[in-house]
Structures are given as C-alpha cells and as structure tokens.
C-alpha positions in Angstrom: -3.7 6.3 14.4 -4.6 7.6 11.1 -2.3 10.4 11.6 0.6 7.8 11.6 -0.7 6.3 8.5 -0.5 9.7 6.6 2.8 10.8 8.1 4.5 7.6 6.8 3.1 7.6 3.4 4.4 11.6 3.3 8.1 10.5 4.7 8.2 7.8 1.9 6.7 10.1 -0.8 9.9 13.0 -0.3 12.5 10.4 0.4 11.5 8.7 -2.9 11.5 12.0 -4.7 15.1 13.2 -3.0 16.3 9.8 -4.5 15.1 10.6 -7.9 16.0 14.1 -7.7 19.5 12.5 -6.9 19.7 10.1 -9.5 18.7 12.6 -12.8 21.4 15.3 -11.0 24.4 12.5 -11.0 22.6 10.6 -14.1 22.7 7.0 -11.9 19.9 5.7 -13.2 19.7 3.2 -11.1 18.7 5.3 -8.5 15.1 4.8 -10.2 14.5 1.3 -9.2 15.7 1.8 -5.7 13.1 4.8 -5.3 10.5 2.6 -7.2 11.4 -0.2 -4.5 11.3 1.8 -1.6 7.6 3.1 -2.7 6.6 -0.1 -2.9 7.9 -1.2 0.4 6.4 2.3 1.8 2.9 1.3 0.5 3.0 -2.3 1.9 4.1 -1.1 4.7 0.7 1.1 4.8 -1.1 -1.7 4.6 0.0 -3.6 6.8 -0.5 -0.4 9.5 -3.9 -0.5 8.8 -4.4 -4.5 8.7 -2.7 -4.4 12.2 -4.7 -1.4 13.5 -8.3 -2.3 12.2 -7.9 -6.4 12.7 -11.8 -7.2 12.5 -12.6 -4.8 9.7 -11.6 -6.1 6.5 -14.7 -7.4 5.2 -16.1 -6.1 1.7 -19.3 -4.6 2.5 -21.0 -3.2 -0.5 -24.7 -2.0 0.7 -27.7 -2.9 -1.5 -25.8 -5.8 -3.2 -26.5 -8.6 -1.8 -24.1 -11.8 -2.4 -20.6 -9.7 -1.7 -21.0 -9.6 2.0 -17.7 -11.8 2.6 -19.1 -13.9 5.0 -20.2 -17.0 2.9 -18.0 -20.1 2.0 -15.5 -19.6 -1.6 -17.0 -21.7 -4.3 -14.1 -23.7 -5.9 -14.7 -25.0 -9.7 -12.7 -27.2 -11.4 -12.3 -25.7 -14.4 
C-alpha cells in the first residue's frame, strides 16, 4: 500500500515540475499557482491515502512522555 503512497507523491512531484518548466519557457506565470495548487491537492490527497489505509492508527504516541497519549478527554478553558 505504501508503494501507492510513494508512486502518487512521485507522479505529482514531475507533473508539478513539467508545469513550471512550462510556465518560465512561455513566461505564463500563472502557471506557478496552478503547480503550487496541484502540490497541495497532491499532498492532501497523501493524507488522506494513509488516513483511509491505517483507520485505527492515528494516535500520537510519544514513548516515555507520559500525558500525550491521545486517549484522555480535551481540556477546554475559557480564556
């Protein structure tokens, strides 16, 4: 599954760079925010691969720190 992962982060990467390989060629500069865009959506998109192939394992575990397990209840202030 991983291997997905990779593969769609390395598709995004080239496109984005063909788009602003294209865009300082023809000097349409506003090629740049569609790349910027489309690396954006590429990354989301990453995450949301792995949020939908690992569904239980998105807890912060930090070992020998107690207190930042995740599991406990948000304290709200009112500040």
């Amino acid at each position: 599954m991983i291997d997905r992962l990779i593969s769609i982060n390395a598709i995004t990467s080239k496109i984005s760079v063909v788009i602003l390989l294209i865009a300082f060629t023809k000097y349409e500069y506003g090629l740049i925010d569609i790349s910027v865009v489309y690396m954006m959506c590429g990354f989301a998109g990453g995450l949301w691969i792995l949020r939908v192939l690992t569904p239980g394992d998105w807890q912060l575990r930090l070992p020998g720190m107690k207190g930042f397990e995740g599991d406990k209840e948000e304290v709200v202030s009112d500040d």
